[in-house]
N, C-alpha and C positions, 0 to 999 in steps of 0.2 A: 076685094079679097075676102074668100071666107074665114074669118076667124075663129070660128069652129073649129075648121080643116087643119089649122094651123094650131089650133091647141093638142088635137086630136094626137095629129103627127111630131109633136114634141113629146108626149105623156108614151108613145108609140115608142119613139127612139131611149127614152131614158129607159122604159121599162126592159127594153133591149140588153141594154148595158148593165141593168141592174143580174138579169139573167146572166149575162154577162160573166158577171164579176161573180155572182155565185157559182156558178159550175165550174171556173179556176178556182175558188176559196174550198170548192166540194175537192178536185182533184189535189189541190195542193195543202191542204192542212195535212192530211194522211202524212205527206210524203213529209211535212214539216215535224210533225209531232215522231217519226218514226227515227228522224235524225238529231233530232231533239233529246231522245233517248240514246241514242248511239253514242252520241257526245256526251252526255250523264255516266254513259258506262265505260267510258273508251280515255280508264284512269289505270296509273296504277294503285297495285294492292298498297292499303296503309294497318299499322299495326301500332300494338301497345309497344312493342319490342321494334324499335328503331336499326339495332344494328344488329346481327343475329351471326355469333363466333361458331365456326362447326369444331366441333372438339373431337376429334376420331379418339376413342380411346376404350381401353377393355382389352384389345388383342394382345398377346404377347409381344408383335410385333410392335407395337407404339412404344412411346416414352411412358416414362413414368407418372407426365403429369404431378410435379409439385408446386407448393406455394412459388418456387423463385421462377418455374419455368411457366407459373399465369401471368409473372407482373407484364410481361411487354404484350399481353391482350387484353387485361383488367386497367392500366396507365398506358401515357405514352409522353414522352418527353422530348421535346422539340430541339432543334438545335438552338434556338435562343435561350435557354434553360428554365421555361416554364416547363410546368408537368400539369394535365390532367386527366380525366376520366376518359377511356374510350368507349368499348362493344357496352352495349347494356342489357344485352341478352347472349346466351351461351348454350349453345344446342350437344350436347352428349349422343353419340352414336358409334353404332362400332358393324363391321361388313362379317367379320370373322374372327375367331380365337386363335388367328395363327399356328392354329396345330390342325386345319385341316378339316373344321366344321365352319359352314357359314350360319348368319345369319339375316341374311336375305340371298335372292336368286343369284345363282353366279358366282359366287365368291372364292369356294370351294367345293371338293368335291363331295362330302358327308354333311348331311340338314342336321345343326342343332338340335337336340333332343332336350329336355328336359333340365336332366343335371348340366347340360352346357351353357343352358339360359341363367339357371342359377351361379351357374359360375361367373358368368358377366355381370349379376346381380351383386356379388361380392366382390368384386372390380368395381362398379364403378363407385360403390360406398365404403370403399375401401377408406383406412384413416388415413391422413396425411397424405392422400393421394385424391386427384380427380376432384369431385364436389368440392370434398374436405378440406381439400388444396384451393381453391378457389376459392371458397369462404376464408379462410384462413388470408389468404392474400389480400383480397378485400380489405378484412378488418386494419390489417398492416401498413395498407395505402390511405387507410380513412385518418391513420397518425400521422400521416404524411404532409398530409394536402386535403382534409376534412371532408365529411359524410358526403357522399354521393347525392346529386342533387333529382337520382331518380332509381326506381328500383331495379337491382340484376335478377333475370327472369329466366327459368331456365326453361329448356325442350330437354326432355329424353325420349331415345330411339326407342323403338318399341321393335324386339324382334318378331322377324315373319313366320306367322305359323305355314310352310310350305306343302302344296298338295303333293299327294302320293307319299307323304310320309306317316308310316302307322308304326312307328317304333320312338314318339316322342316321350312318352310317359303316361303316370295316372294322376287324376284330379279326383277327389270325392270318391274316390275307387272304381269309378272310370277308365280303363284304357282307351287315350284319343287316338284318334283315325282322321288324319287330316285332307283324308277325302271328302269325308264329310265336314261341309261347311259352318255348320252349328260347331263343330268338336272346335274348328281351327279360329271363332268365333269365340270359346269359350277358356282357348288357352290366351288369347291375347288379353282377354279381361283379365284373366290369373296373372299373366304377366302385369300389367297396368295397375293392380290391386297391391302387388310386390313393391311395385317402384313408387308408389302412392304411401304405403306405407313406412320405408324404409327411410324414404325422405322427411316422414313426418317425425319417423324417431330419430332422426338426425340432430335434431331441433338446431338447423343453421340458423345464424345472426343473420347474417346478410344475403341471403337467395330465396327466389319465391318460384315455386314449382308452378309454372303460366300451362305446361301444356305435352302435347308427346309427340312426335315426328314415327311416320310412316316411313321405315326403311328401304322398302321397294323402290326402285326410279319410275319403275312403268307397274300398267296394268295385265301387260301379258302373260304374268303368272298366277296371276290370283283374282285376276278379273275384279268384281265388286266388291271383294272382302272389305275392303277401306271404310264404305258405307255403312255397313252393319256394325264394325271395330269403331265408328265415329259416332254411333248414339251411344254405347257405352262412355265415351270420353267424353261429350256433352252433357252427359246424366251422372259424370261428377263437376261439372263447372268447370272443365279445361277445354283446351285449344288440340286445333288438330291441324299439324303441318307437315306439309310433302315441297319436295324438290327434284323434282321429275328431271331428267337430262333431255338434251336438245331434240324437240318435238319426239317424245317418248308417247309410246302409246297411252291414250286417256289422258294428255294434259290440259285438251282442252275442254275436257268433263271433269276439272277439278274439282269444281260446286256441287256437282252431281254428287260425287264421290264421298260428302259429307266431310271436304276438308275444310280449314277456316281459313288458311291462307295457302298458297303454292306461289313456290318463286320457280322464276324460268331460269334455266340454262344456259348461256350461248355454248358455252362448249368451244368458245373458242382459243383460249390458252395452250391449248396441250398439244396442238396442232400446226404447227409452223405455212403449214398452205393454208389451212385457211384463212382466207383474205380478211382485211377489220372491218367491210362492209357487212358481217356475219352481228355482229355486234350493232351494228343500227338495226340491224334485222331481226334480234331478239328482242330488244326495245318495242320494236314496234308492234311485235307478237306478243309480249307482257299486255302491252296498251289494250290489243286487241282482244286479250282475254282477260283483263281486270286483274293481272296477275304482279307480283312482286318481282324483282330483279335478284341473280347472285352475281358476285365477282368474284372473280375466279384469278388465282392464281396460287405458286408453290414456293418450296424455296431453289425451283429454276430461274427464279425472279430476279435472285443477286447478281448485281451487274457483273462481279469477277467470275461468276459459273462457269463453268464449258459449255459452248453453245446456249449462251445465257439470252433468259425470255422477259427479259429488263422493258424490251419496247412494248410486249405484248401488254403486259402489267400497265404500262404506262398507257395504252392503249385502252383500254379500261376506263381508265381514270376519263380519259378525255371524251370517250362517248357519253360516260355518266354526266358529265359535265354537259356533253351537248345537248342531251335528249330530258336533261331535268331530270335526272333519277335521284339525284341526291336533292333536290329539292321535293321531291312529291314522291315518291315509294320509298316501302320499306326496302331493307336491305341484306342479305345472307350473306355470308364472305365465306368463300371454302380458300383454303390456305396452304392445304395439303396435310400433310402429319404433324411440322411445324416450321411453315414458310414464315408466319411471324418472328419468332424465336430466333430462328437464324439471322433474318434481319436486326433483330435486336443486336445481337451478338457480333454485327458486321461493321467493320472500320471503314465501310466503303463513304466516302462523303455523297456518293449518287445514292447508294441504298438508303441514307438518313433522308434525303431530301424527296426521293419519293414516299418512304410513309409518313415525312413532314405534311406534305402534300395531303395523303388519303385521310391521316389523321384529322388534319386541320376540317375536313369536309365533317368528317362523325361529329367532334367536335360543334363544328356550327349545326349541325340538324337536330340537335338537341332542343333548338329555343324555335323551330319551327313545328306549330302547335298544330297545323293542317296534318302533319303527317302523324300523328297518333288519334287511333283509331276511333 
């Protein structure tokens, strides 16, 4: 035998293989490292603000918002009669003044002007009421049941300066024209400058001004306004948060959009057809777009209602549970005007035991240290 031939033909075959195995290592790293990434991104959003309260407030139509009517979102008291801390963030926003001016798309039929913005501005630093009420309830609760073991953070709404309106007012002796994008650019920093300031002459004990929330749901009226409005808020050190509704136009160019965090929608609550599969389906479009989760419910929540949406709420609960949202994202709770409140205020032994239940959840997501940001 020649044993040349036979070396020859072995160095021949390995080199084979070795080729081989490089042109799969060529075609398959790509596809490894690209899912590699997918998976790195394919989380939810996490945040400083763990549990984020939406506070509708400003319109005439709302409550009044006092220190008694914070304590069942600032505490919560179990049926076993412990008490502790709950939301630890508080988002302030408001759609309209109730008399017929909105402030953002839809609301009503007349665009906020000027002195209607300021009018909101003295709502919501109003004394004894709103912020003031909230601090004040804080300090109340810390005699309670001692200092909070993390800071209350707040979001303010930021009204929308809306196109086609040229009768908002003067800045610098300016008349804006909120066709032009610069003018509706340069009323929102005036605004943000107001509520920047006002806060800081407030001097609260217990609240720390984290950031401002984009009142708009979608981008079909103002297109990229957000992003230009979002280097002004990042060039004072704040946070910029949107809550877009169920696949609203531009939710999933949040990032684009210069916000820091967007929580998703399901938008399933309010709607009795739609089915609770909507709800894993938001989940999994959060995931898909690195985005934050809201829960949603009102006070149609209370088991005694008419036509009460007790399951839905419970529905809720039980996807967040399945899908890990309370263990790995952050959290927005829309409640309605004052679906908490009522609950507080409800003798129902089902209504105690479901925010027993949601309670207990915020509660524990406190001491998990993955989910702040």
């Amino acid at each position: 035998m020649n044993m040349n031939l036979v070396t020859f033909n072995i160095e021949k075959l390995n080199m084979k293989k070795i080729l081989s195995f490089l042109v799969i290592l060529i075609i398959i790293a790509p596809i490894q490292s690209v899912e590699a990434q997918r998976n790195k991104e394919n989380k939810y959003k996490t945040n400083e603000i763990k549990d984020l309260a939406l506070i509708y407030q400003g319109g005439k139509q709302r409550i009044d918002w006092t220190p008694d009517q914070f304590v069942p979102y600032v505490t919560h008291q179990f049926a076993d009669g412990t008490k502790d801390w709950l939301f630890d963030g508080f988002l302030f926003l408001e759609f309209t003044d109730g008399e017929g001016y909105n402030y953002a798309h839809g609301y009503a039929k007349k665009q906020a002007r000027k002195i209607e913005w300021e009018w909101l501005l003295d709502r919501v630093f109003e004394k004894g009421k709103a912020l003031d009420a909230l601090d004040q309830c804080i300090e109340r609760e810390k005699k309670n049941i001692g200092k909070a073991p993390f800071k209350h953070r707040i979001i303010l709404g930021v009204a929308i300066p809306l196109p086609k309106q040229k009768d908002w007012g003067v800045i610098d002796g300016d008349s804006l024209d909120f066709n032009i994008q610069s003018d509706q650019v340069k009323a929102a920093e005036w605004y943000i400058d107001q509520l920047m300031a006002r806060f800081k002459k407030a001097k609260y004990k217990n609240l720390e001004l984290d950031g401002f929330y984009w009142v708009d749901e979608d981008i079909a009226t103002c297109k990229d306004l957000p992003k230009y409005v979002s280097q002004y808020i990042h060039s004072k050190k704040k946070k910029f948060v949107w809550i877009p509704y169920w696949k609203a136009k531009g939710y999933d160019q949040w990032k684009e959009l210069g916000f820091d965090i967007a929580y998703q929608q399901p938008n399933h609550f309010f709607t009795p057809t739609i089915p609770d599969s909507r709800l894993d389906e938001a989940c999994q479009l959060a995931l898909d777009n690195g985005m934050a989760m809201e829960f949603e419910c009102d006070s149609k929540a209370l088991y005694g209602s008419t036509n009460s949406s007790y399951d839905r709420m419970l529905a809720y609960i039980k996807a967040f549970e399945k899908h890990n949202v309370f263990q790995t994202s952050a959290i927005a709770y829309y409640t309605g005007s004052k679906g908490i409140l009522d609950m507080y205020h409800s003798t129902s032994p089902e209504d105690k035991k479901i925010m027993d239940r949601l309670a207990r959840h915020i509660v524990s997501r406190r001491s998990i240290k993955a989910l702040t940001k």
